[in-house]
N, C-alpha and C positions, 0 to 999 in steps of 0.2 A: 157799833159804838166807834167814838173817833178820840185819837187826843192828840190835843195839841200841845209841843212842849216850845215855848220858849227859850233862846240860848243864846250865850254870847260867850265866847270863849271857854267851851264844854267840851272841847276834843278828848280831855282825861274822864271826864265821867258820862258822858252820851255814851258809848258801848254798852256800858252795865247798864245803863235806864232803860234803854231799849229794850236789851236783852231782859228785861223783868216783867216788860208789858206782853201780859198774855193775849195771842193769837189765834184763835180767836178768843174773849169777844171782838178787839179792837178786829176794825176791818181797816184804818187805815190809823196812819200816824203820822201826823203837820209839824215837823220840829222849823220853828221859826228866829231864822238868823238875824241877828237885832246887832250886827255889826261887827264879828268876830276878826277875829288876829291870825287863828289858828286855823286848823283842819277840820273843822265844827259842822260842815256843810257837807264835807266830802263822808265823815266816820257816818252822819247822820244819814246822806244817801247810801252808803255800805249796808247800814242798818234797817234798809228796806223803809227809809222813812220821806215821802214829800217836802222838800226841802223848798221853802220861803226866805227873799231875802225882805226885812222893815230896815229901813234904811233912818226912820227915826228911831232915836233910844227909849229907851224904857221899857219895862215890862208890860204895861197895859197896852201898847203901841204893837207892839210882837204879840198882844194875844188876841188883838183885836181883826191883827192881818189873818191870823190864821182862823179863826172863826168867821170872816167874811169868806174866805177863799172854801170854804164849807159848805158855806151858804151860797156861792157863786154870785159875789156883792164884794163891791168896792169897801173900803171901810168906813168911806164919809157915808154911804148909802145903809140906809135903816133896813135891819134885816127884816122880813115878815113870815109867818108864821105858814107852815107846808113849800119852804123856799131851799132845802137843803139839797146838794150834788145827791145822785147817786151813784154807786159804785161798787165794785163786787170784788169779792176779797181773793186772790187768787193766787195767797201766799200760802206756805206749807204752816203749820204750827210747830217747826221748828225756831226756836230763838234766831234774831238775827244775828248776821256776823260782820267785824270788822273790817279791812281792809291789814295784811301784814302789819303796815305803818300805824298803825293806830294801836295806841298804850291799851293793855284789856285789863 
């Protein structure tokens, strides 16, 4: 299982999201930077999580990058069916962790 989150200026609450998404099932986690201010990219790679930047705004734009990047597809390109990465999970099922600098 994969999830992708979306974020734009999440440095105070990506820690705890992360640390909620159980490990397994997820085998990977796409949090996608939709233009942040703050630390949003860095907590999120702390977090053991594939880090996307969409450089257009919006929510659908950032979920769209990170479901193509899934599918190993551009996002103007149509996804098809038996087209998804694969990948093997080779994280502990320990919660992730922050970085000192990141609020928990």
């Amino acid at each position: 299982m994969a999830v992708v989150i979306p974020a734009l200026d999440e440095e105070q609450a990506l820690p705890g999201v992360l640390a909620a998404i159980p490990r397994p099932p997820a085998s990977v986690v796409v949090v996608v930077d939709n233009g942040s201010r703050d630390r949003t990219a860095e907590c999120a790679r702390a977090g053991g999580a594939v880090v996307l930047v969409e450089a257009r705004r919006g929510y659908g734009s950032a979920c769209q990058k990170g479901l193509a990047w899934l599918f190993g597809r551009e996002p103007e390109r149509p996804l098809r069916p038996g087209t998804a990465r694969t990948w093997s999970c080779s994280s502990t099922p320990t919660a992730p962790t922050c970085p000192r600098s990141c609020p928990r």
